[in-house]
C-alpha positions in Angstrom: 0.0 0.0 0.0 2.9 2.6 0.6 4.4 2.2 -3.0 1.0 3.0 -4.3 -0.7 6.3 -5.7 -3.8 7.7 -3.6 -5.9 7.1 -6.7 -9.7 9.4 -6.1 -11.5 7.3 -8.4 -11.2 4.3 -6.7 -14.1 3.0 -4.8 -12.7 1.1 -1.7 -9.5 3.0 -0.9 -9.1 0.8 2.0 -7.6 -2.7 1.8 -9.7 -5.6 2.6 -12.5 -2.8 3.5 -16.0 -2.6 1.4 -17.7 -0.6 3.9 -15.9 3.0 3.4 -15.8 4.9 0.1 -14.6 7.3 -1.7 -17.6 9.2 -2.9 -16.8 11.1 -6.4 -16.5 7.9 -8.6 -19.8 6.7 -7.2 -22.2 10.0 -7.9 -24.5 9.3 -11.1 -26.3 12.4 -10.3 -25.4 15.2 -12.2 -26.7 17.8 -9.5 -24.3 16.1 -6.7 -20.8 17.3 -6.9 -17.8 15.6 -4.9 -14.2 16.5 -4.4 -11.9 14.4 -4.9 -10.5 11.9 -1.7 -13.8 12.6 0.3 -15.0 9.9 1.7 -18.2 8.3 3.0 -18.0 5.4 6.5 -20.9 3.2 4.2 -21.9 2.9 1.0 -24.5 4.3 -1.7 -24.1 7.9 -0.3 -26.7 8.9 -2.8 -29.6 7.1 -0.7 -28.3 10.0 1.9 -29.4 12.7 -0.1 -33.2 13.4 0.0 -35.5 15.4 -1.5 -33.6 15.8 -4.1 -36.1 16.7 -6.8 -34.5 17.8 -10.3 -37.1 20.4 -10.7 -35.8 22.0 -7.9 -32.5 22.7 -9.5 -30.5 22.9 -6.5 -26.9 21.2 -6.0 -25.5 19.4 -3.0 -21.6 20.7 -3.5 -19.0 19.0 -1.3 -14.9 19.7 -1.5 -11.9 17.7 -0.9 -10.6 15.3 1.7 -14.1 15.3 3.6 -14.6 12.6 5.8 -18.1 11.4 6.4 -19.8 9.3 9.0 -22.1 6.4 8.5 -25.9 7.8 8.8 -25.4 11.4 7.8 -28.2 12.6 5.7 -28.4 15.7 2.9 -31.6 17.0 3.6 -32.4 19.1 0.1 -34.8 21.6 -0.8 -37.7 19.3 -2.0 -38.6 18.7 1.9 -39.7 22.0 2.1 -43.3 22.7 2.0 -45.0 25.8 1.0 -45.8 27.8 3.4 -47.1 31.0 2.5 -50.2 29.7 1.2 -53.4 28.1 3.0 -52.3 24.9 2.9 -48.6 23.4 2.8 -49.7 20.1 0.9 -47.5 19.4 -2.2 -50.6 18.5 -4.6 -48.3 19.1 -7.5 -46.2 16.0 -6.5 -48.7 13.3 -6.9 -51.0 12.1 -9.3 -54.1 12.8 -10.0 -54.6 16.3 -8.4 -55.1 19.5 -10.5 -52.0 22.1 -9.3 -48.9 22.7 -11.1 -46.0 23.1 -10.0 -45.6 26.7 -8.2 -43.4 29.1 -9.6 -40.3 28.6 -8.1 -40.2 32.2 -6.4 -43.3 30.3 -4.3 -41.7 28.1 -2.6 -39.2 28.3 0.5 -35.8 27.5 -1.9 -33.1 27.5 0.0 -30.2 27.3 -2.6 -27.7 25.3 -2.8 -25.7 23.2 0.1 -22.6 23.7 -0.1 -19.4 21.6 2.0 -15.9 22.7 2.2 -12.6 21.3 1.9 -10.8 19.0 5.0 -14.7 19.0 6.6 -15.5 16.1 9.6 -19.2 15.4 9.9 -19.9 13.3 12.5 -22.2 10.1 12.9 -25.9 10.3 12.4 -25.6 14.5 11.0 -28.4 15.9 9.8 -27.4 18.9 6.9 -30.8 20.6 5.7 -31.0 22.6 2.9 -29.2 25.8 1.8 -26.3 25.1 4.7 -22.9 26.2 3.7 -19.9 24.8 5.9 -16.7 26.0 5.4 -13.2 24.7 4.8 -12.0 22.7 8.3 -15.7 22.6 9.9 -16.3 19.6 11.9 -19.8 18.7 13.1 -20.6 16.7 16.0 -22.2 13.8 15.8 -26.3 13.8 16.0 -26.1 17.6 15.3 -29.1 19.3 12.8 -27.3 21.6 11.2 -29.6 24.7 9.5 -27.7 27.3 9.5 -24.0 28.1 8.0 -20.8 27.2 9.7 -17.7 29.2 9.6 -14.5 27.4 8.4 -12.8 25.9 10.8 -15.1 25.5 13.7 -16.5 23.3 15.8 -20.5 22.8 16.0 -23.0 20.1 17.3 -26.4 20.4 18.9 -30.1 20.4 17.8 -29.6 23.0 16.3 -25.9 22.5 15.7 -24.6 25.8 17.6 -20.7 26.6 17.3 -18.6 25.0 20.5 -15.5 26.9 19.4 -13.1 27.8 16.6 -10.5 25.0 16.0 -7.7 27.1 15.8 -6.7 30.9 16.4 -7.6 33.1 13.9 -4.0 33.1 12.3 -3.6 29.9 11.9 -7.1 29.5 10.5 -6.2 32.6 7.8 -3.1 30.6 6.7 -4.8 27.2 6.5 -7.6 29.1 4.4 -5.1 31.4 2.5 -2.5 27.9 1.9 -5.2 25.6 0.8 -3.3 22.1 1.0 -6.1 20.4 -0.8 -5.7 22.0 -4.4 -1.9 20.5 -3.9 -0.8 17.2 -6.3 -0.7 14.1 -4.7 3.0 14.4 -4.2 2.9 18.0 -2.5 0.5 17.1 -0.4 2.5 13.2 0.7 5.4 16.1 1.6 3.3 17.9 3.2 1.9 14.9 5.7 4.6 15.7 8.8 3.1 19.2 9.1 -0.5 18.4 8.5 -0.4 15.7 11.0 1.6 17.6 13.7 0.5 18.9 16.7 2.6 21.9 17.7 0.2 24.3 16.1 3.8 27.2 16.5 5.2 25.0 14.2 3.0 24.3 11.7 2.1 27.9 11.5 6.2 28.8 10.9 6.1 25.8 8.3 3.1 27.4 6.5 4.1 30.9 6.6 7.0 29.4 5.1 5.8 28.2 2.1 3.2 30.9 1.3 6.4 33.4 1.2 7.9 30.6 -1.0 5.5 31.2 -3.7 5.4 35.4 -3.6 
């Protein structure tokens, strides 16, 4: 395994494992976008996004290097129900009853959800629709999350609420400004001693390091 290429299309990156996955090569849906090397603790991630009606239009966008827990669901915007009008029924979804579909400007459309880079979401997250998290978040497990998260913090709760930042704010504006992710394969194998190192006074002298490297 450690004379071999981190290859993102592969489905079972771990040996002897069919119960983790990368996601990106198993997406058929064209409104589902995956970076590559995030992965997903179970299998048929697409089952985990719901709702997701192509009428709706909307896109469930997720970056790089995200790691995903078994039972984490993508809430999209077809869950929500009209609620300006009398009733909040969907008639236009089923058969037989006399409405068309509402304009879109009708209906509580959220946008799209949007996941950063080098995310954690724990075990049994709920995202709902419209939610953008940023690059670093991590999301404790059983948290709803209905509201953005800032990169690099912590949240969890129903409703996910922020527990703290990760990091101090200079090291979060290097990570954000260094961006390890975009990096080939072989920069970012280099790069493994620092990303993996605890002595945050360190890694912040390595980073600054290279960001001056490439001025």
């Amino acid at each position: 395994m450690k004379n071999c290429t981190p290859d993102p299309n592969r489905i079972f990156p771990v040996p002897n494992c069919n119960t983790v996955t990368y996601i990106k090569p198993t997406i058929t849906n064209p409104n589902i976008i995956v970076g590559d090397f995030t992965y997903f603790s179970d299998t048929d991630f697409e089952k985990h996004v719901t709702h997701h009606y192509g009428f709706y239009g909307d896109k469930l966008i997720i970056g790089k290097f995200c790691q995903i827990a078994a039972g984490v669901n993508f809430v999209m915007n077809g869950a929500n129900h009209q609620m300006n009008a009398a009733s909040t029924y969907p008639f236009y979804i089923f058969e037989g009853w006399e409405q068309e579909l509402p304009p879109l400007s009708e209906l509580p459309i959220k946008g799209d959800t949007v996941v950063g880079n080098d995310v954690w979401i724990g075990q049994n997250v709920t995202i709902l629709p419209g939610v953008h998290i940023g690059d670093g978040a991590i999301i404790g497990m059983n948290s709803v999350v209905g509201s953005d998260v800032a990169p690099y913090t912590i949240v969890a709760g129903n409703p996910a609420k922020p527990v703290r930042k990760r990091f101090d704010d200079e090291l979060i504006a290097l990570l954000l400004e260094f961006q390890w992710w975009n990096l080939s394969i072989k920069e970012i194998n280099a790069l493994i001693p620092i990303l993996s190192c605890s002595d945050l006074e360190k890694v912040k002298r390595e980073i600054s390091a290279i960001l001056k490297s490439r001025k």
